[in-house]
Each structure stands twice: as C-alpha cells, then as structure tokens.
N, C-alpha and C positions, 0 to 999 in steps of 0.2 A: 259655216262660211257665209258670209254678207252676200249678197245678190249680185251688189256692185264690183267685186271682188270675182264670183264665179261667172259673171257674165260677159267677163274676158273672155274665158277659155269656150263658153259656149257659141258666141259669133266667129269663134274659130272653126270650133262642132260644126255650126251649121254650112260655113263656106267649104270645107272641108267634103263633108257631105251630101251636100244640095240641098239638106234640109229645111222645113216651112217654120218661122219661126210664128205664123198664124196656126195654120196646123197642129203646133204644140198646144200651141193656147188651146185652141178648141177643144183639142185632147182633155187639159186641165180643167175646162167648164164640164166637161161630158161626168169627168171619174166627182169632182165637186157636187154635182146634180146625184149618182147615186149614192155615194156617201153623207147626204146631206141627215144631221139627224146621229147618227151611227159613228162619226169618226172618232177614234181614241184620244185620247191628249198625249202629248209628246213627253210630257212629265214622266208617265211610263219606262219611253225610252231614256230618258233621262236616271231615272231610279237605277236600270237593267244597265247601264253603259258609264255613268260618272264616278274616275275614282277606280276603275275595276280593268282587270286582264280582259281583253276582248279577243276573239279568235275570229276571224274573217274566212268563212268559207269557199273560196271561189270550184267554179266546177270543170279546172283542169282532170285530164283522165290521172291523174297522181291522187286525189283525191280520198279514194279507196284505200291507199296505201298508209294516208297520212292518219286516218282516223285517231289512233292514237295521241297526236299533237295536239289537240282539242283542249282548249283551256278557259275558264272563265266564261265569260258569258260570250256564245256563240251566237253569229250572223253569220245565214247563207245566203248566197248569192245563184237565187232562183231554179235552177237543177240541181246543184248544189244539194238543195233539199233532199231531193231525192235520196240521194247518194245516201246522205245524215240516215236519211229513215231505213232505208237497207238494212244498214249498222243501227238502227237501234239508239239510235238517238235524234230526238229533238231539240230542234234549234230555239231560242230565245226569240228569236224575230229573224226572216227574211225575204230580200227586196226580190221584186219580181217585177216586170213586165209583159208578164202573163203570155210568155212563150215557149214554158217549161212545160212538165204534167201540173195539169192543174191539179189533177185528183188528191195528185201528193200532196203541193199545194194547201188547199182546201183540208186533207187530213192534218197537215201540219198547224196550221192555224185554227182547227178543232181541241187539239189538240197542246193548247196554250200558246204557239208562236205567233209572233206580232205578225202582221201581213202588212208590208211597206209595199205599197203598190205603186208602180208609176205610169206618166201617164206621156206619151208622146203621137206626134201624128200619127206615125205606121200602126199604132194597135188600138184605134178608136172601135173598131169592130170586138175584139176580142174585150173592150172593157166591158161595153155593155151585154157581148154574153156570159160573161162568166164573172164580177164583181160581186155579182147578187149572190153568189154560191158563198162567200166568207163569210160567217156566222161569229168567226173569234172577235179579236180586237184589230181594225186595220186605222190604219193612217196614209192620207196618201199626197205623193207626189210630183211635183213636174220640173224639166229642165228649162221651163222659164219662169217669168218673173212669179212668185208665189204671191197668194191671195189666201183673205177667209182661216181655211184650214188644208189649203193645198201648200204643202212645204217643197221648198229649195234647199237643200243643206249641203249643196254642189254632186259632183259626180256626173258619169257619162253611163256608163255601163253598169251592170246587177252589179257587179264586184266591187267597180274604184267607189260606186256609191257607196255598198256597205263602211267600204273605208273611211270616207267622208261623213257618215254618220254616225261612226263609231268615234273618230276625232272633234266631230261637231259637239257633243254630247261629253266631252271629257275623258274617254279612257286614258289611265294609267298607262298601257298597253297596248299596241294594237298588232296581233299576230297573223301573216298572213299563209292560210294552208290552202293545198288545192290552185297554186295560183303557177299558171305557163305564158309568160308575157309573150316567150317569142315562138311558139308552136301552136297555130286553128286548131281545134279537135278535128279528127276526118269527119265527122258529122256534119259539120259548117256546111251550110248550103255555099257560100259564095265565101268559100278561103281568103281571097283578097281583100275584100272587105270586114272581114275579120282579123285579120290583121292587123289591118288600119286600126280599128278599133281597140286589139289591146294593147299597139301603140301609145293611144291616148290613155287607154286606162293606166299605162305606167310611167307617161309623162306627167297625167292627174294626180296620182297618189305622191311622185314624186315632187309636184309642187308645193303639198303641205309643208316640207323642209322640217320635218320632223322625227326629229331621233327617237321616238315611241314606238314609229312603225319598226317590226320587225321583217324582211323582206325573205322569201326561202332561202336563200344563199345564205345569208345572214348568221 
C-alpha cells in the first residue's frame, strides 16, 4: 500500500487514540539506528509471499485449535508465534512489536523466520532492549511515513499488518487463522482498548476490498 493511501487510516489511528505522530517517528529513527548495516531486503519477502497461499496467523485463543488450517507460506502475528512453536511449527516471517515472548521470538527467527519488527512510540524502550537479540534476517517497520529501509506496507496491528503484507507482496491467497475480531483475549491488560483495536484491524483488512482474503467465516 502507497503511504498516501495508508496515511488516511493512520491520522485516524492517531485521533482515535491520542497517539504522537512525532513519537512514531522517533520510534522509526531509534529501530533505523539499530538496524543500520543488518537489514534484510524486502525481495525476500517478496520471493516467500508473491503468487503463493499465504496463511495469516493472528493470536486469538482459537489458535491452537486451528493449527491444522495452516497453508502455504505462514505469517504470525507476534504471540502468535508462540503458539506456532508449541505445535512444532515455524513460521516463514512474523510481525512483532516486541510485546510477545521475545524468547520465542528470537528462537523463531534463529530459526529461519523473518522478524518484521515495528516500531511505534509506546515501545521505544523495548526496541532498544531487545532488537540486538535477532541474529536471523529482520526487516523493519513504522506506521509513519517510511524512509531509508524502514517500511510502511499499511497496517495497525501484529495481525491486519501481517495481512497488508501479505497483500502488499502479491499473495494469491490470503488465509486468515487464529483471528477474533469481536472477543479481547482475557489476558488484554485494558479490554476496551483492545477492542478498539481489533475494530480497526477488521475495518483495515476490510479496506483492501479484496476477494483473496479469506475471512474465518468464510
């Protein structure tokens, strides 16, 4: 997705949530600064995603159940991971904002998966402790305008991003498992605010207007 294009829905993001659209940036210079050197090429994702069944992991508590749905080349969507690796599978690449286990995380991207990292005000702390830990291949993110090799490819959340990355990149398919638009997990620190949130993430996904995505209902 163009910048111009997602940067509709994000001045919405930000009025919506109070969020710093300086803030972000900053975020984006900080994750830029340690990636500098180290960042993958998107062509990767490109190869892993154009043309191909994609499977979108979100980390609804359904998850576990759905393991079997798993098709094509997998993206998780930051706990997510977790989950994957329980069961004994590894993901192709998964977006994070580095408020999952990292450990998982970090094995998972030892372990071949791409680490799409993002990069927003609220986790300027956690970039710089833990960015250094990814040894695989990362590429990384921000929900403002993109520079350098920090990319925009739209998305709000671990999840609608995966999906917007999976769409940006050309999937054939885009299959969505693990996904509870209208239930917080009881874990949610702040339910209400999570809500909100996967509000947009299914007003986002819904905006591609795209008969590729497959939705669970579906």
């Amino acid at each position: 997705m163009e910048f111009s294009r997602w940067e509709v829905y994000y001045d919405q993001i930000l009025a919506d949530f109070g969020y710093s659209r300086e803030e972000d940036e900053r975020a984006a210079l900080v994750l830029s600064g340690l990636l500098e050197g180290r960042s993958s090429s998107t062509d990767e994702l490109r190869g892993m995603i154009e043309g191909m069944v994609v499977t979108v992991a979100g980390d609804a508590e359904s998850l576990g159940r759905e393991i079997d749905s798993l098709a094509g080349t997998v993206i998780s969507a930051d706990e997510a991971t977790s989950v994957l690796l329980a069961h004994d599978v590894i993901p192709d690449a998964f977006t994070t904002d580095l408020d999952g286990r990292i450990e998982d995380l970090v094995r998972a991207n030892s372990r071949g998966a791409v680490a799409i990292i993002h990069a927003h005000g609220d986790n300027i702390d956690a970039l710089q402790e833990h960015v250094g830990k990814f040894e695989g291949r990362v590429i990384g993110t921000t929900q403002a305008e993109p520079f350098d090799a920090m990319f925009d490819f739209g998305g709000f959340t671990d999840g609608d991003r995966a999906v917007f990355i999976a769409d940006h990149f050309g999937a054939e398919e885009i299959r969505l498992v693990g996904f509870d638009f209208e239930n917080p997990r009881k874990k949610d620190k702040d339910l209400k605010a999570k809500a909100r949130k996967l509000n947009w993430a299914y007003t986002l996904i819904q905006s591609l207007n795209n008969e590729r995505i497959i939705f669970p209902s579906s």
